[in-house]
C-alpha positions, 0 to 999 in steps of 0.5 A: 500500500503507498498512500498519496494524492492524486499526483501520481496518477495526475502526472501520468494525463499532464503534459510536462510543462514546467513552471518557471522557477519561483521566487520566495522573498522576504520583505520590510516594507510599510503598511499598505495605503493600496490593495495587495493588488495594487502594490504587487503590480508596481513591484513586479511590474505587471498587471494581476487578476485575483485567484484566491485568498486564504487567511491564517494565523499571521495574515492574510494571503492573496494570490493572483495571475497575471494579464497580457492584453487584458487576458490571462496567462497560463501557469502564472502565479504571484501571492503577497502575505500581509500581516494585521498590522497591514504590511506585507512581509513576504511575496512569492511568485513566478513571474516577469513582465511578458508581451504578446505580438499576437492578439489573443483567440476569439473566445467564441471558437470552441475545441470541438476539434481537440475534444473529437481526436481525444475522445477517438484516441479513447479518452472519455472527456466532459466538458466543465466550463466555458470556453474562455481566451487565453496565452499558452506561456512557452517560455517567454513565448506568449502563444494565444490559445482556447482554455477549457476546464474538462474532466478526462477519463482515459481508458484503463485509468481508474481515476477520471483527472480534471485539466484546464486543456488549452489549445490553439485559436482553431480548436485543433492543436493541443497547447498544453494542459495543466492541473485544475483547481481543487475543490476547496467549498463544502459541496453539501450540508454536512450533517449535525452528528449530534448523537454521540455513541462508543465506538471500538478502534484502532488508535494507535494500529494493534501492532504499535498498541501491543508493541508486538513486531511479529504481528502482521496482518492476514485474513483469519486475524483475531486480535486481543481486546487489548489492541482496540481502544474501546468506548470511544466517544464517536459523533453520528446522525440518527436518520429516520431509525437509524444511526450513520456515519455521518457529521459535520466533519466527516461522512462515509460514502460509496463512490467508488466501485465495488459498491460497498453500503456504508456501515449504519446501525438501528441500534446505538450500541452497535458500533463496538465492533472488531476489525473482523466485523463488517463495518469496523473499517467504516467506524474506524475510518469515520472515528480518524478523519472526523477527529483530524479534522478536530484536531485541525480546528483546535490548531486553530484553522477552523474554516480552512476545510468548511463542512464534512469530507467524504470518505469510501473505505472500500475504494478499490482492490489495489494497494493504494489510498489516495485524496480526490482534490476535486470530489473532496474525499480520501479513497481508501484501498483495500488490497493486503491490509485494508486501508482504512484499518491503519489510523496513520493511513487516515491522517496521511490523506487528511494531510492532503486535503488540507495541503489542497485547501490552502494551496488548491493550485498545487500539482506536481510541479517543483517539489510538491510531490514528495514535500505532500508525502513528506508532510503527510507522513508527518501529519500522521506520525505526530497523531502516533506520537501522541499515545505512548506506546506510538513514542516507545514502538518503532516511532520513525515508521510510516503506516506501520500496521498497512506496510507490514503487510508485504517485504516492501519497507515501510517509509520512515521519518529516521532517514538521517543520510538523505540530502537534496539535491538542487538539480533534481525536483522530487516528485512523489515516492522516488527513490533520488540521491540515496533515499525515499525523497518523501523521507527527505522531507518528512523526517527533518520535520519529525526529528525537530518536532521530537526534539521540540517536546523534548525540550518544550514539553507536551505542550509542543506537540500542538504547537509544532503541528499548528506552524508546520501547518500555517507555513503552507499559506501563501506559497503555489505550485512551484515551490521547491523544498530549501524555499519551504524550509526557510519559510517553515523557519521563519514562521516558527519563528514569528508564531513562537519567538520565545520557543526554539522552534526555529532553531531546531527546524533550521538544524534538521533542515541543515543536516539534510542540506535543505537550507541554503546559505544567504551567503556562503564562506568558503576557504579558498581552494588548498587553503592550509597553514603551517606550525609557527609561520604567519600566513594569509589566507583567502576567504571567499563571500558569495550570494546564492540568493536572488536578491542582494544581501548586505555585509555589515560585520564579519567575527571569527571565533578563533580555538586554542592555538590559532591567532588572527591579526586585527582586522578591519572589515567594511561593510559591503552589499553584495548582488545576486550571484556576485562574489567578493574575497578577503584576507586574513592573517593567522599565525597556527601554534601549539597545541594544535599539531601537523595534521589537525584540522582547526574549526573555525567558526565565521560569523556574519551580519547582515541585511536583505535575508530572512529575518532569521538568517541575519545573524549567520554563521558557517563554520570552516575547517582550515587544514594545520599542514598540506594534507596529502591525498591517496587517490587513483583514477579509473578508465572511461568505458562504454557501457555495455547495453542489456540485450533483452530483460533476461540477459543484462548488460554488465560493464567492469572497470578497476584501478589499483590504489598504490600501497599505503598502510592506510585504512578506509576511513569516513574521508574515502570519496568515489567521484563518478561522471555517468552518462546514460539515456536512462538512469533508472535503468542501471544499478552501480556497485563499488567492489573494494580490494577486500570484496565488500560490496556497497550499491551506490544506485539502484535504478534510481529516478534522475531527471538528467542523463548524466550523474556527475558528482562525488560520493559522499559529499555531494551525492549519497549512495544507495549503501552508505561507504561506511560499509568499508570503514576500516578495511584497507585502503590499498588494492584493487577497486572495482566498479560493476554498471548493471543495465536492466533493459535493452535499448539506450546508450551511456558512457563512464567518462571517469571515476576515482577514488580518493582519501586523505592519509596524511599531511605534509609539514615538512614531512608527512604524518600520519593522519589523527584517528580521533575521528574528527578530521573531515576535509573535502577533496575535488575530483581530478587526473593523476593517481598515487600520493599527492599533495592538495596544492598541487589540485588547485588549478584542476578544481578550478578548472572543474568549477568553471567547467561544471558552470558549462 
């Protein structure tokens, strides 16, 4: 079973077009004395129309699209926070003054044509609107087209998707689609559920509630009563002479085949049922979502999801649960386990739905997929973290009585080596970089909410969960997972500044790579000192952001033994993408020694970030010695292509690391260039001189044909290369690429693999082996022993040559 939204069967009908990069901006600015509208188009310089409003407990949201020619264009977005006080602090927005040179399309031409062909090639399509003029954005092409919201089943889908189709002025050429707007307004009178009778569930699932991990689910499963929570309350409607289950928060529904009644009882004592009772699943079910939704309003969003949400427990034979944005209801698989019998399965799809009421143009784009699974698997692991046994039992586990079920691993919220990477986008459930990309998202925020009750107490557990929550409003459909981040951030900081919310965000976000530095200070390449001689050396400031960010002080923070002379520093702006250098002169005594690595922590002030990264600090690691290298370099190769799904295609290359006494330690590095026309198609192994074998990529999901990089520090392996740790160095190192299906072609343009083993003052030492020394080589040619100053002009030519 893998819960989700609709993004994976909605990205299989939508035509890859993707947004153009989204902007997130934090802003100082005076309380408004003009509509939101107003001042947003004279910042950007563009003319608006509004999309929707949402309001939250810091503000109030306005999101909007942008004109041409008095005609919208498609994928744009622009939303501007504003807080009671009437100013705006934060904008967000995908957009740039545009120009069409053609006029728009008649809006009175229709898409019979498109509809004809779509309907032939076995789709069932239903119109569900007008026929309205719009631009088609290619680019910084406007191109006008025809829009039309229609509803498209095509053939051997379960689910029916709803897409603003656009075409060109005639009717007969398919532009592009994208993603309709959820449903986010009550679609009928929710129920009073103003009878109140007991009820048997599972809160939290049996497995975690009798802490049993050999318990899993099969068919003539009898449970003892131990594992249900019995007699509680449950809010239900009496219709005529019966009692359903039906409120003002939720109702159970038959909407999907097979055709399943819901559970209803004549008899107000009939709702302490066992699982192997029909109607367990119905009140289960029932008893989570209408007590999410509680839960919801209490953190104080009581009118994000106005009346009840439908919810069909029966939804289906496959291993799968979903939330429907356009009908409002979480579909429930029942395959294996059924679905509606694990309570985390519940939350996860309310999760969803509220994601799609506060954002309800959300689809795949950007990072939503997987930043949707990851806040949902969230969602539900804070309900199982609030009864005991959830906080004692396997607590990182997702859907730990529904995942069980199958040798498939359930997800986790304990993924402490996943990083993101800023050249990929996260769809849902791929596997990118090393890990679950869900996991990437979910577990930072798990990690700090743990360590926000353990510091905080019971109390934080609602807290933590109401600004997750509000950090959503305000945002669209391109955002990416660092721009979230920092947002989540700032909103624990705003909501709480006398909590330390903000600071544990920002440290589980950073052990994930998901923060971006407002400035990044960086050592410049081969910095190192000797014993006793004062040297300079090169510190390099530069702007990652898209704004510019001005320096007022900079401070070291100097440890024993390492001696800086005066400095002055003068306070300097810097632009976006721009860089700056200064020198420093240090003088390194005892008793720091030949081969240590001297922390050095750099702090900044500054203006132009977010609120909470204007007292910044990184910390540097400056080398005491040359380090020396051990590295050895392998050959290129062109891969051998699979021959059919039996027989596989399997490429060997080796290099022989020269003798040394060394061993592997957590500074071994495999740097690979790889091309290949399909990524997911190959597994990769690194085999050591000692025969382990550790699986850096298994079919893994990239969205580019080339996996460049080094491993571990800027990419994680499927198997972490602490596998090798202490095993020696020096021998023979193979590397096996397996492919798995005929057809494309790819290339090794190189690989090696490095180790720091020593440091040169003088004469070279050996390298400490407390553990503590953490230096981070660049790839380049030659093997055998070398110095590092020796790589400086090959990693400058890798930089210059990775910006190509």
């Amino acid at each position: 079973m893998r819960p989700s939204s609709l993004a994976l069967w909605l990205a299989a009908t939508l035509l890859s077009q993707p947004l153009c990069a989204a902007e997130l901006l934090f802003v100082d600015a005076a309380p408004l004395t003009i509509t939101p509208q107003q001042w947003l188009e004279q910042r950007l310089g563009v003319t608006l129309a509004p999309d929707y409003d949402r309001t939250s407990l810091l503000g109030h949201h306005h999101s909007f699209h942008q004109l041409v020619n008095g005609l919208p264009v498609a994928t744009t977005q622009a939303a501007v926070s504003i807080d009671p006080a009437g100013k705006p602090w934060r904008l967000y927005h995908n957009l740039r003054p545009l120009t069409a040179s053609q006029p728009g399309c008649d809006a009175s031409g229709n898409l019979e044509p498109l509809l004809t062909s779509l309907r032939d090639a076995g789709s069932q399509i239903d119109p569900l609107g007008p026929v309205e003029a719009w631009y088609w954005r290619t680019g910084e092409t406007l191109v006008p087209a025809l829009r039309q919201r229609v509803r498209e089943h095509k053939e051997g889908n379960a689910k029916a998707s709803h897409v603003q189709l656009f075409a060109s002025c005639d009717g007969s050429q398919e532009l592009g689609r994208w993603g309709d707007i959820a449903t986010t307004q009550a679609l009928q009178v929710a129920d009073a559920g103003d009878v109140s009778v007991l009820a048997r569930v599972f809160d939290p699932d049996p497995r975690t509630q009798l802490q049993d991990a050999s318990l899993v689910w099969h068919d003539s499963l009898v449970l003892a009563d131990a594992a249900y929570q019995d007699k509680v309350a449950l809010p239900v409607t009496r219709q005529g002479s019966d009692y359903v289950l039906s409120g003002p928060h939720a109702r159970v529904v038959d909407a999907m085949e097979p055709s399943t009644a819901p559970y209803r009882a004549d008899n107000p004592l009939a709702f302490r049922l066992t699982r192997d009772d029909l109607g367990f699943a119905d009140i289960n079910a029932y008893y989570h979502l209408d007590l999410a939704q509680r839960h919801l309003e209490a953190l104080g969003f009581a009118n994000l999801i106005p009346g009840a949400l439908d919810i069909d427990t029966d939804a289906g034979f496959q291993d799968n649960s979903l939330y429907d944005p356009f009908e409002r209801r979480l579909e429930l698989g029942r395959s294996g386990v059924p679905d509606a019998e694990d309570p985390m399965v519940v939350w996860h799809e309310f999760g969803h739905a509220v994601q799609h009421h506060i954002v309800p143009d959300l689809g795949d784009e950007g990072d939503w997929g997987a930043i949707g699974e990851g806040f949902s698997d969230y969602l539900a692991a804070s309900h199982r973290q609030r009864s005991e046994a959830g906080r004692n039992f396997e607590p990182a586990m997702v859907f730990n009585w529904d995942a069980r079920f199958t040798d498939r691993a359930p997800r986790q919220l304990d993924d402490l080596r996943a990083r993101y990477h800023p050249d990929y986008n996260y769809p849902a459930h791929r596997t990118i970089n090393g890990s679950n990309g869900d996991q990437l998202w979910g577990t930072p925020l798990f990690q700090a909410l743990l360590a926000a009750v353990a510091e905080h107490g019971e109390l934080a557990r609602d807290e933590f969960d109401r600004l997750v929550i509000e950090a959503h409003f305000g945002l669209g459909p391109a955002i990416r997972m660092p721009q979230l981040a920092r947002l989540t951030v700032d909103t624990a900081e705003r909501l709480y500044p006398a909590r330390h919310y903000g600071r544990l965000l920002e440290q589980a976000f950073r052990q994930h790579g998901l923060l971006q530095a407002p400035v990044n200070i960086a050592l410049a390449d081969g910095s190192a000192i000797e014993l006793g001689k004062r040297q300079s050396v090169v510190l390099s400031l530069s702007n990652p952001g898209t704004t510019a960010v001005t320096l007022h002080s900079l401070s070291l923070t100097l440890p024993g033994g390492l001696q800086a002379d005066p400095y002055q520093w003068q306070a300097s702006t810097l632009a976006a993408g721009a860089s700056m250098t200064t020198t420093l002169r240090l003088l390194a005594q005892t008793p720091l020694a030949c081969g240590d690595v001297a922390a050095l922590p750099v702090s900044l002030a500054l203006t132009g970030a977010s609120p909470s990264e204007r007292q910044w600090q990184q910390q540097l690691s400056l080398p005491i010695g040359t380090p020396v290298i051990s590295r050895a370099n392998g050959q290129s190769l062109t891969l051998k292509d699979a021959l059919s799904a039996d027989e596989k295609g399997l490429s060997q290359t080796s290099l022989m690391v020269e003798k040394t006494q060394a061993r592997v330690s957590g500074e071994l590095q495999l740097s690979l260039d790889l091309q290949h026309q399909a990524l997911d198609e190959l597994e990769i192994w690194l085999n050591s001189p000692s025969g382990t074998r550790v699986q850096i990529w298994d079919k893994g999901y990239s969205p580019l044909p080339r996996l460049k990089g080094v491993f571990p520090t800027e990419l994680q392996s499927l198997q972490p290369l602490s596998q090798l740790t202490g095993e020696p160095l020096a021998g023979k190192w193979t590397l096996e690429v397996v492919d798995n299906a005929p057809g494309k072609q790819g290339r090794l343009n190189g690989w090696s693999i490095s180790q720091r083993t020593g440091a040169q003052c003088g004469e070279p030492v050996a390298p400490p082996d407390d553990g503590i020394i953490h230096f981070d080589t660049a790839d380049s040619s030659g093997g055998g022993t070398i110095s590092l100053l020796w790589l400086l002009p090959l990693a400058l030519w890798r930089r210059l040559a990775r910006r190509g």
